[in-house]
C-alpha positions in Angstrom: 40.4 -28.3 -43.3 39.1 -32.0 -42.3 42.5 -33.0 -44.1 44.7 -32.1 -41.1 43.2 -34.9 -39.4 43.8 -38.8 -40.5 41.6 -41.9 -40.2 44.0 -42.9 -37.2 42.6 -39.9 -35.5 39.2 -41.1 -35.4 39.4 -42.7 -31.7 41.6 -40.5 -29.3 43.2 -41.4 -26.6 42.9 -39.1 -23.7 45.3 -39.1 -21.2 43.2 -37.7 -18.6 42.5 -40.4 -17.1 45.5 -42.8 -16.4 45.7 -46.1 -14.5 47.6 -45.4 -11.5 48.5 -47.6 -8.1 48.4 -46.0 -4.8 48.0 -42.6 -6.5 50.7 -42.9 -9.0 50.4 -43.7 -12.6 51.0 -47.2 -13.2 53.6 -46.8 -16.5 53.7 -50.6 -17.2 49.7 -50.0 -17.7 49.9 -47.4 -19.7 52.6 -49.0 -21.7 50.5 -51.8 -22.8 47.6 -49.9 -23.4 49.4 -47.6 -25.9 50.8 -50.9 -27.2 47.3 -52.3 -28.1 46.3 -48.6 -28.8 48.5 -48.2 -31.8 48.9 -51.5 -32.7 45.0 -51.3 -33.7 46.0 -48.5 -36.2 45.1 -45.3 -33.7 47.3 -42.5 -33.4 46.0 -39.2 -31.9 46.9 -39.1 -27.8 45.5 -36.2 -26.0 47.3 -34.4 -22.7 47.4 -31.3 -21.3 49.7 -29.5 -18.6 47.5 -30.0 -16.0 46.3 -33.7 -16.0 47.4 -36.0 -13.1 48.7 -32.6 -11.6 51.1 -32.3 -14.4 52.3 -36.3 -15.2 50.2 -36.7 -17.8 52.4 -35.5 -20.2 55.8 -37.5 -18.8 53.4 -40.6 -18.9 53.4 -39.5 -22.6 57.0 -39.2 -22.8 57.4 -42.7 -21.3 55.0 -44.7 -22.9 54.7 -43.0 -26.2 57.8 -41.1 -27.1 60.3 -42.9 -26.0 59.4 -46.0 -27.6 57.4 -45.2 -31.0 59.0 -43.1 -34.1 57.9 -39.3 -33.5 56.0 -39.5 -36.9 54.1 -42.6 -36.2 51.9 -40.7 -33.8 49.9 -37.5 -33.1 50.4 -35.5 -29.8 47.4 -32.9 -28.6 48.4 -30.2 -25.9 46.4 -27.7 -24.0 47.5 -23.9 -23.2 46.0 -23.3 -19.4 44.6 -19.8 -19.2 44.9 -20.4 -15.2 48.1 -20.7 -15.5 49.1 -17.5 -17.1 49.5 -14.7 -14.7 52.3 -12.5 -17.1 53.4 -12.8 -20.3 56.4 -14.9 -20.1 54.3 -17.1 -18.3 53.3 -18.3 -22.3 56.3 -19.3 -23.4 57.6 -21.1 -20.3 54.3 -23.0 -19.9 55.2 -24.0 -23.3 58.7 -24.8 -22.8 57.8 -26.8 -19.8 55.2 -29.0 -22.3 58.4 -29.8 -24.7 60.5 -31.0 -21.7 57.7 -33.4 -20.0 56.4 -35.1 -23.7 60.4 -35.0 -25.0 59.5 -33.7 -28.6 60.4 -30.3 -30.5 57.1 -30.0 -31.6 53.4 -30.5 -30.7 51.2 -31.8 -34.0 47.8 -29.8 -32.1 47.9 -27.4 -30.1 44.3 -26.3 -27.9 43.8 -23.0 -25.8 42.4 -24.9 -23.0 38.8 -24.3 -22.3 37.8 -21.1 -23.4 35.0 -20.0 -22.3 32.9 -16.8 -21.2 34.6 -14.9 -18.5 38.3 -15.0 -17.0 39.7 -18.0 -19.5 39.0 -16.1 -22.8 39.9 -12.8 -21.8 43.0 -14.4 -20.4 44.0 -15.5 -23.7 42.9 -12.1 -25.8 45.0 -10.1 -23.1 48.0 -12.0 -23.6 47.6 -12.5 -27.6 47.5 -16.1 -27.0 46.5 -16.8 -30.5 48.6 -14.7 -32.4 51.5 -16.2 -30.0 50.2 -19.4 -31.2 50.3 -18.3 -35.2 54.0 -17.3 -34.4 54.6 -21.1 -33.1 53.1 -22.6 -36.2 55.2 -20.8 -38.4 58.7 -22.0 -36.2 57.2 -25.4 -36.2 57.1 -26.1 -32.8 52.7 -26.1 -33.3 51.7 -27.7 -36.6 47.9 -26.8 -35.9 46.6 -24.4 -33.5 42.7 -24.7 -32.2 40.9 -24.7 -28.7 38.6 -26.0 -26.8 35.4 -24.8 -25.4 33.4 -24.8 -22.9 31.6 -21.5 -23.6 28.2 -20.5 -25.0 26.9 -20.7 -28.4 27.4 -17.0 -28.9 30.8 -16.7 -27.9 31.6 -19.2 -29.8 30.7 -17.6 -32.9 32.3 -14.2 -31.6 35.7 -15.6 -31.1 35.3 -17.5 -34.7 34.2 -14.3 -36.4 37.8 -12.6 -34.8 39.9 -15.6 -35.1 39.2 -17.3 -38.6 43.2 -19.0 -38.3 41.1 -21.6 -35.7 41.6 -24.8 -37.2 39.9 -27.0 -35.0 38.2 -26.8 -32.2 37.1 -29.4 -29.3 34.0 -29.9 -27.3 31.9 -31.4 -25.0 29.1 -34.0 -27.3 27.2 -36.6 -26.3 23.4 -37.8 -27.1 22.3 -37.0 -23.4 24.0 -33.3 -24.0 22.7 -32.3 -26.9 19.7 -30.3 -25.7 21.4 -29.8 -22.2 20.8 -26.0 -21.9 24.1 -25.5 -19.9 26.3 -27.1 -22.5 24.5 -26.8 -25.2 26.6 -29.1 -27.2 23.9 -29.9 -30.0 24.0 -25.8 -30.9 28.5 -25.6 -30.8 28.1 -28.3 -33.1 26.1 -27.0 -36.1 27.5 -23.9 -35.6 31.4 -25.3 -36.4 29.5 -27.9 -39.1 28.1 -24.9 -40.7 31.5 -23.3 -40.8 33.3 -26.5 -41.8 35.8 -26.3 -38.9 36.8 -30.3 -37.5 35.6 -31.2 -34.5 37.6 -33.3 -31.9 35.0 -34.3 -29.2 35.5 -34.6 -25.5 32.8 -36.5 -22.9 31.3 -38.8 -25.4 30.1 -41.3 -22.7 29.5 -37.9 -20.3 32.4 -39.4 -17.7 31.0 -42.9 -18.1 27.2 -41.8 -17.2 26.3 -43.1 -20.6 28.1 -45.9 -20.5 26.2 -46.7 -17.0 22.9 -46.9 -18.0 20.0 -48.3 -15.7 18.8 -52.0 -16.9 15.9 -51.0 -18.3 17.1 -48.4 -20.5 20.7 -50.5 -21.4 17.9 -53.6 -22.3 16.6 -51.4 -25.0 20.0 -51.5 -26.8 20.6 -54.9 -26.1 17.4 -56.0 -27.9 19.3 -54.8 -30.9 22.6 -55.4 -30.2 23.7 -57.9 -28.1 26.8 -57.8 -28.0 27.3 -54.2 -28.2 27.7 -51.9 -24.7 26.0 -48.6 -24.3 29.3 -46.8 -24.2 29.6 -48.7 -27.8 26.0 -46.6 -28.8 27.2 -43.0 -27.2 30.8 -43.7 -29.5 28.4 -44.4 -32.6 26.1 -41.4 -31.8 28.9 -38.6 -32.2 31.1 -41.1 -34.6 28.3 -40.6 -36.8 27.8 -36.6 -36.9 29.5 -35.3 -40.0 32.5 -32.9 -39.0 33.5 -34.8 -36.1 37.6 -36.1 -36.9 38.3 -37.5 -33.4 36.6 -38.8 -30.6 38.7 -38.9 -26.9 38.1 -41.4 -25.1 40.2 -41.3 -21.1 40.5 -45.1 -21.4 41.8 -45.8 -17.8 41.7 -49.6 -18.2 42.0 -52.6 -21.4 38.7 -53.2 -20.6 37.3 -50.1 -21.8 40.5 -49.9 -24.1 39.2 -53.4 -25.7 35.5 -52.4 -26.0 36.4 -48.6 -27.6 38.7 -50.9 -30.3 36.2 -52.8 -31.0 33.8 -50.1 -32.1 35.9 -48.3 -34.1 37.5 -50.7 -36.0 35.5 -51.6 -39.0 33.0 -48.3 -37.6 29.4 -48.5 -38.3 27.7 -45.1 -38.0 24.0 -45.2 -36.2 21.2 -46.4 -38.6 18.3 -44.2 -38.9 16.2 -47.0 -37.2 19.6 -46.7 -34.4 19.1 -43.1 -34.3 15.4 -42.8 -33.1 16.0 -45.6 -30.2 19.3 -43.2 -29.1 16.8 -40.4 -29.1 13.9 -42.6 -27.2 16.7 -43.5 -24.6 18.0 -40.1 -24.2 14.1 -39.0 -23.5 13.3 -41.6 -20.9 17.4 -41.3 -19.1 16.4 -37.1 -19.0 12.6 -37.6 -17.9 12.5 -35.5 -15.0 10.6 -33.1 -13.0 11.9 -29.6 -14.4 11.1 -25.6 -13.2 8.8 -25.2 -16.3 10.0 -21.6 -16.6 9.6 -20.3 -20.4 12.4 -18.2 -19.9 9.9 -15.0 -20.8 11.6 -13.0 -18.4 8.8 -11.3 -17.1 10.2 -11.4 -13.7 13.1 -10.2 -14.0 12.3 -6.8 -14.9 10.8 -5.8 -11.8 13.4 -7.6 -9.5 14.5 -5.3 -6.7 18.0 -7.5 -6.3 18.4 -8.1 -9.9 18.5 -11.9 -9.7 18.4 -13.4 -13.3 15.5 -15.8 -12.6 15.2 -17.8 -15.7 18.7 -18.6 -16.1 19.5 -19.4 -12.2 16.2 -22.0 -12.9 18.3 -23.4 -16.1 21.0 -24.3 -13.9 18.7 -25.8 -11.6 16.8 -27.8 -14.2 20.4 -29.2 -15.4 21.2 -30.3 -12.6 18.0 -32.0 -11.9 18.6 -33.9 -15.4 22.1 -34.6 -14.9 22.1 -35.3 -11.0 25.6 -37.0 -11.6 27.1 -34.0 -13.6 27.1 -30.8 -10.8 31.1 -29.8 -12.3 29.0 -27.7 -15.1 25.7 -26.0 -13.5 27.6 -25.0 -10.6 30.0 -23.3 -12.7 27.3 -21.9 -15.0 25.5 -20.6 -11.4 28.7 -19.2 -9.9 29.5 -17.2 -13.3 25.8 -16.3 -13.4 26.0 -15.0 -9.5 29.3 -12.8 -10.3 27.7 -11.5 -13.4 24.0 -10.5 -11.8 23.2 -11.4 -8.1 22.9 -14.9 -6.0 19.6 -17.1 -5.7 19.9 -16.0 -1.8 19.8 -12.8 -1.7 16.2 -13.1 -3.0 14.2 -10.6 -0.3 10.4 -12.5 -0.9 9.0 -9.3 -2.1 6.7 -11.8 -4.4 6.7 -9.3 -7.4 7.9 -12.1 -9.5 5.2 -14.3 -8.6 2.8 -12.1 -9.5 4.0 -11.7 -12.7 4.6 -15.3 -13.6 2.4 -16.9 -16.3 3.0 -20.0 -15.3 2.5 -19.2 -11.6 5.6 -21.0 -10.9 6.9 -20.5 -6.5 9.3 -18.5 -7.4 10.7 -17.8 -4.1 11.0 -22.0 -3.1 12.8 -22.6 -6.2 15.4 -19.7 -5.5 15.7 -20.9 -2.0 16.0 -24.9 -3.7 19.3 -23.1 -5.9 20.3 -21.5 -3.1 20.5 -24.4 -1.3 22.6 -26.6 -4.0 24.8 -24.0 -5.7 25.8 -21.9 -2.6 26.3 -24.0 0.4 
């Protein structure tokens, strides 16, 4: 199915995050950005109905269709499952989407952020996908996917029931890859294994990557001069088989110029490249983590029927990614509705004293507590 994507695809231009000017998006910006954008050979713009608090998708209209043929570009557009409180709510939500981006028809077409809990069974309930299918075949959707934000095993569940997925997009990125919130490095094999494209969101982790402290950005340097670090997070997922676009929320030439410049005349990560990412990514995540082995031991025997181990994973995450607290504390406030909060831990110490690695239980709850609930 990699043929539903072209070479023009390969960099993506998300319109998440626009230029703007006293809290308005600045259109003469975005203008000349598209402008340099397509002019570089790039086609594939990413929106949804929600970005900029719905002007995402006019800036589109503006900058993009307006002034370009319709079939010199692609257009990507997101479903919101929070937005969806009936049925008919569907079809005006897409109707609306027409209207702002001023087209008939959307080339791809996401179920925004699926993901375990409320957003996926919002889209089962109302037969999103099926209502999607029924859009392909009028022609107003010419490829219908999602993207995720969900676990591993879900992911596979909703594959194994919806095999018409075509594409799907998520969250990659070198630091990520073992992240055991995201989990990105497992979503991955699983759609390489299944041969389903993959359109990849947060390749510079919302610029943490392309941020690196001097120490850690000298270690690329010594190889590349010339080359930023967002250049080496690009290269990392560019170079992953499977992967047909990469978004990038450019939200200024600068970054536009330096994105350009590493995707035109690409250069996928040598293996000599590929073990300094990997040396980079150890020493950025070396932290001091909960070493809890997840063997669940205390749980069992916990009067309040806290989940321990995974309460500590959110903790741990956010101890690696102290500039990232969006994810964990939605992991830890799904986790709370599902099982019972880090607070309402009553010290009774059984878990302690079941603990093989002797871990202080009770501090650490009172540490999550302390982050994820106040």
């Amino acid at each position: 199915m990699s043929d539903i994507f072209s070479d023009s695809a390969k960099l993506g231009f998300g319109l998440m995050r626009l230029p703007e000017t006293d809290g308005v998006i600045d259109h003469e910006h975005v203008c000349k950005m598209v402008d340099e954008y397509m002019k570089a050979g790039f086609n594939y713009f990413d929106t949804a109905y929600i970005y900029h608090g719905g002007k995402s998708e006019v800036a589109a209209r503006e900058a993009l269709v307006k002034r370009y043929p319709r079939d010199s570009f692609t257009l990507a557009d997101k479903l919101p499952a929070w937005c969806i409180h009936e049925e008919a709510d569907v079809e005006k939500i897409f109707k609306d989407q027409l209207e702002r981006l001023g087209t008939d028809y959307i080339d791809y077409y996401l179920l925004h952020s699926v993901e375990d809990g409320a957003n996926y069974e919002t889209y089962e309930k109302y037969d999103c996908f099926s209502w999607g299918m029924k859009k392909k075949e009028e022609g107003s959707i010419k490829h219908l996917g999602f993207s995720f934000h969900g676990s591993p095993e879900l992911l596979e569940q909703v594959l194994d029931k919806h095999p018409e997925t075509e594409f799907v997009q998520i969250q990659l990125n070198y630091a990520d890859w073992n992240n055991p919130v995201v989990r990105s490095g497992e979503l991955y094999e699983i759609l390489h294994k299944r041969d389903i494209p993959m359109i990849i969101m947060e390749p510079v982790k919302g610029g943490t990557l392309a941020n690196l402290t001097p120490d850690l950005e000298s270690k690329f340097r010594a190889v590349r001069p010339d080359a930023s670090a967002a250049s080496w997070a690009l290269r990392f997922v560019g170079s992953l088989p499977g992967v047909m676009s990469i978004l990038s929320g450019m939200s200024n030439e600068e970054q536009m110029k330096d994105n350009l410049k590493t995707f035109t005349g690409f250069e996928p990560l040598t293996e000599e490249e590929k073990i300094l990412v990997n040396e980079v990514r150890d020493k950025m995540l070396d932290a001091n983590l909960i070493a809890c082995t997840s063997c669940r031991y205390c749980t069992d025997g916990c009067p309040m029927g806290i989940s321990i181990p995974d309460v500590f994973r959110a903790v741990n995450t956010l101890r690696l990614y102290p500039g990232d607290e969006f994810r964990p504390k939605m992991y830890y406030q799904g986790l709370a509705e599902r099982t019972a909060k880090a607070s309402e831990c009553v010290e009774c110490g059984q878990c302690e004293a079941v603990c093989p690695q002797h871990l202080p239980i009770i501090e650490f709850l009172k540490e999550a507590a302390e982050v994820f609930e106040k």
